[in-house]
Structure formats: C-alpha cells, structure tokens
C-alpha positions as CSV (number, residue, x, y, z in Angstrom):
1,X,72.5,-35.9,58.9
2,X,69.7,-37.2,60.9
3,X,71.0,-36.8,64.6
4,X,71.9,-33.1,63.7
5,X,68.0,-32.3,62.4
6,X,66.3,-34.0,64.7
7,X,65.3,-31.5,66.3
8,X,65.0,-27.9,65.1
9,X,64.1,-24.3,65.9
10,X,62.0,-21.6,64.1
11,X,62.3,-18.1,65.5
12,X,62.7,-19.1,69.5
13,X,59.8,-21.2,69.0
14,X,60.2,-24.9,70.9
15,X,62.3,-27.8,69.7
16,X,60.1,-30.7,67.9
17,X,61.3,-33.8,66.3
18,X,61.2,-34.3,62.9
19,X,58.0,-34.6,60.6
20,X,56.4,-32.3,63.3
21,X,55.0,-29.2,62.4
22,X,56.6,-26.1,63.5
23,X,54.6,-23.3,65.4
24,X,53.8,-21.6,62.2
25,X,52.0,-24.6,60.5
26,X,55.0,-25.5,58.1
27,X,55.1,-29.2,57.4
28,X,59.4,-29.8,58.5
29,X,61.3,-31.7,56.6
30,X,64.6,-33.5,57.2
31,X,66.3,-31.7,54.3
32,X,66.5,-28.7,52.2
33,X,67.7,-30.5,48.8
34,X,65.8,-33.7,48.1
35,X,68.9,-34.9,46.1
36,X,71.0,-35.4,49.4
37,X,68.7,-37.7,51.7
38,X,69.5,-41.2,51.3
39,X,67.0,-43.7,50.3
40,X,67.3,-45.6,54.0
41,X,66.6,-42.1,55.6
42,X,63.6,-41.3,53.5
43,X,62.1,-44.5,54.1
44,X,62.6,-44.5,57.9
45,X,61.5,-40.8,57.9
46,X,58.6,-42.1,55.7
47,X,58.4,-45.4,58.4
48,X,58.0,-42.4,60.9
49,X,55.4,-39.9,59.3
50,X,52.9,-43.1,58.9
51,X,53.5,-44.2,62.4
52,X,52.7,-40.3,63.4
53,X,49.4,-39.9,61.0
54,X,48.5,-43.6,62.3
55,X,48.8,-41.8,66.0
56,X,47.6,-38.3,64.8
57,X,44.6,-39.1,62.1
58,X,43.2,-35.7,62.1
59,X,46.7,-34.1,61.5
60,X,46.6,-32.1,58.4
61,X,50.7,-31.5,58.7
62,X,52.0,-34.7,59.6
63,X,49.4,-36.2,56.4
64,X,51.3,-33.2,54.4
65,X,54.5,-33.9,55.2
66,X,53.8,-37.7,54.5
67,X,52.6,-36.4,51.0
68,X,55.7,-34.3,50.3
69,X,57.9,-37.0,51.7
70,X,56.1,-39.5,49.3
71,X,56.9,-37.1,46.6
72,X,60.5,-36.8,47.0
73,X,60.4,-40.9,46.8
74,X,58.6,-41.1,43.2
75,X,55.8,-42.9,45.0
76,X,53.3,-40.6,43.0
77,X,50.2,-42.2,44.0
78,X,50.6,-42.8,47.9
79,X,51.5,-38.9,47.4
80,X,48.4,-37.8,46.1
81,X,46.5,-40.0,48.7
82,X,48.4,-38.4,51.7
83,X,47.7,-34.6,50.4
84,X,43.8,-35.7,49.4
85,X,43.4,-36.8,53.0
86,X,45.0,-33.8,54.4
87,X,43.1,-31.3,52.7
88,X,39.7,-33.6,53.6
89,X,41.1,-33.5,57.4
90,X,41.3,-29.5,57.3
91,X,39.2,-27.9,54.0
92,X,40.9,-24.4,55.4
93,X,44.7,-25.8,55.7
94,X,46.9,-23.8,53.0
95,X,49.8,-26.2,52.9
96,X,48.1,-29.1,52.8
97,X,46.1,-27.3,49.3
98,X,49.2,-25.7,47.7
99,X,51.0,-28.7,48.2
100,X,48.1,-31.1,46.3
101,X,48.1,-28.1,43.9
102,X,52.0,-28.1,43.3
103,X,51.8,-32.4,42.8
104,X,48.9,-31.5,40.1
105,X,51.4,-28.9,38.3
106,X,54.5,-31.1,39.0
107,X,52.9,-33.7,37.2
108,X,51.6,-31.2,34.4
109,X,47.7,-31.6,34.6
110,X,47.4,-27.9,34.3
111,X,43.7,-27.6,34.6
112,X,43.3,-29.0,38.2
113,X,46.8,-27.4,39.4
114,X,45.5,-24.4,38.2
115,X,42.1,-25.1,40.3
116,X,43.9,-26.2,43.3
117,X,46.5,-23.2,43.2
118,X,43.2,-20.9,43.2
119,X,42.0,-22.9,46.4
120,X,45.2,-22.0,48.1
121,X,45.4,-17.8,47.0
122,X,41.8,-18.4,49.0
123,X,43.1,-19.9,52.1
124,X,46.6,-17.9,52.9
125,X,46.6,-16.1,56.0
126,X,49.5,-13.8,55.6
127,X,51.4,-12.2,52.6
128,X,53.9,-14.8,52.1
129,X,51.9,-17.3,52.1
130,X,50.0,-15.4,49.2
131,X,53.2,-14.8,47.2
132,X,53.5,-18.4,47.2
133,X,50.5,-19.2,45.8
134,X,50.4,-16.2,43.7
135,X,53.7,-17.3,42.1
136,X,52.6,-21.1,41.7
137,X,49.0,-19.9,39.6
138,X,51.6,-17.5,37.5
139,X,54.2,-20.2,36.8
140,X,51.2,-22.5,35.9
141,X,49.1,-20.0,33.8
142,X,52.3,-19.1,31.6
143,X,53.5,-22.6,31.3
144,X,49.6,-23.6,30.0
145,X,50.3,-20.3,27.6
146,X,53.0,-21.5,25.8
147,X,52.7,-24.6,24.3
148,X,51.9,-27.2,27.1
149,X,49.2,-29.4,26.6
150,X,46.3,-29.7,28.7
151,X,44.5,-32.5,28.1
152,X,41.1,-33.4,30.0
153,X,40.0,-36.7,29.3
154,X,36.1,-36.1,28.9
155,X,35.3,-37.9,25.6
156,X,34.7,-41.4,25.0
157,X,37.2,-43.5,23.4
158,X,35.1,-46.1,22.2
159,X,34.3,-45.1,18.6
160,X,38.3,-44.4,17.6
161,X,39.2,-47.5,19.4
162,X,36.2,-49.4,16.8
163,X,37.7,-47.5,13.9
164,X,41.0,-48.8,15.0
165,X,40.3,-52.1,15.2
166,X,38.2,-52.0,12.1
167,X,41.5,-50.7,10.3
168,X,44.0,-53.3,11.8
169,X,41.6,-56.3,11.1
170,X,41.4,-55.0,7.2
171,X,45.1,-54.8,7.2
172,X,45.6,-58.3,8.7
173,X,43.3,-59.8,5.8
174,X,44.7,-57.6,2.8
175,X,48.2,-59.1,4.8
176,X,46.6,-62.8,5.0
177,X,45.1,-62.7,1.3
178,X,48.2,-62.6,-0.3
C-alpha cells in the first residue's frame, strides 16, 4: 500500500510524496478509509509528517495533515495541538479551520464546532469548499437540535462539591454511630 501512494497525481498537476499538499491546498493522505492503514504505517507516516513540520514550521498543510493523521490514531490531544498550530501559522487557511472545527464536532462540543465551522464558511475560496462547510454547520446545528447536549463548563463547581462532601461525611457518621 505505501509504495503504490507514494506518490500521486491531482488533475495533471506534479507528483509529490506523501503528506505533501497537492496543488490545490488539500492536505494528502495515504488512504481513503482510515480502517485499512496499519498501525506501523500510520506511525511511520505520522514519523514522517513531524519530521516534515519540524523542516517546514510555517506549513499550515503538512501541520493539518499531522492533525488529521493524529486523529485517525486516537491521539486526540496531539490532534488538536497540530490543527491549533496550523490555523495560528495561516488565520486564512480553510482546511486547516474546518478540520479543527470537524475534531470539535467529532468530539461533540457543539458550541465551538459550531464556531469553528462558521470560521471556515468565512474562509472558502470556491463553491465546494463552501458546500463543505455549509454541510458540516448543518449536520452540527441539527444534531445540537435534537437532543445532544451541549454543555459549557462556565460555573463553578465548588459549592456542589461542599454540599457533596457535607452529605457523604453525614452519611459516614449516621454509618459509624450505629
């Protein structure tokens, strides 16, 4: 699998290697299915995005195809550092936004995919890349609609956490008293 996409052509454009971005700014990929790459591939393609940012640090694709390839290997957090630090490389870089949007919505915090998603129907360039986003905000709005939850985290905890407490340590001497 990895010898035949090593290299790769987009509509007569030239051949580049893999984790390369193609002429029309589209982070490649080694695979179409992320159920079918191995875990030795993705971490030597992983082995080789790093190596690339580490060459490239102002590369907004090679940082989100690092994020995406993070992604397909459950390593959630190195994901959302990758996509942070391409979209603060290039503000104006669509993929690099819908793809930190699509992580937020992946991962169901609804409010900031929604947010991000709206940053991305901002930046595309071309009506694909609209329909994209477009269709990301719609799937997000409707699932926020029915029935998911959207919790945002913006009240303190410390008076339930005293009630709580206050609760468990009556318990324990009712418990201890008999």
């Amino acid at each position: 699998m990895s010898e035949a996409l090593a290299t790769r052509t987009a509509a007569g454009a030239q051949q580049l290697p893999i984790g390369m971005p193609n002429t029309f700014g589209i982070p490649m990929v080694p695979w179409r299915d992320p159920h079918v790459v191995t875990p030795k591939e993705l971490s030597g393609h992983i082995a080789r995005l790093e190596e690339a940012c580490l060459a490239n640090p102002q590369s907004a694709d090679l940082r989100t195809a690092l994020g995406m390839a993070y992604a397909v290997n459950f390593e959630v957090y190195k994901s959302m550092d990758a996509l942070e630090e391409a979209t603060a490389v290039d503000p104006d870089h669509f993929w690099a936004q819908m793809k930190y949007a699509e992580l937020h919505y992946r991962l169901r915090t609804l409010i900031r995919a929604e947010e991000e998603t709206v940053k991305a129907v901002e930046l595309a360039r071309n009506p694909w890349q609209l329909a994209v986003a477009r269709k990301q905000l719609q799937e997000i709005r409707t699932l926020a609609r029915n029935s998911a939850r959207n919790v945002a985290f913006t009240k303190p905890l410390m008076a339930p956490a005293l009630v709580l407490s206050a609760m468990m340590l009556i318990v324990f001497m009712v418990m201890a008293w008999r």
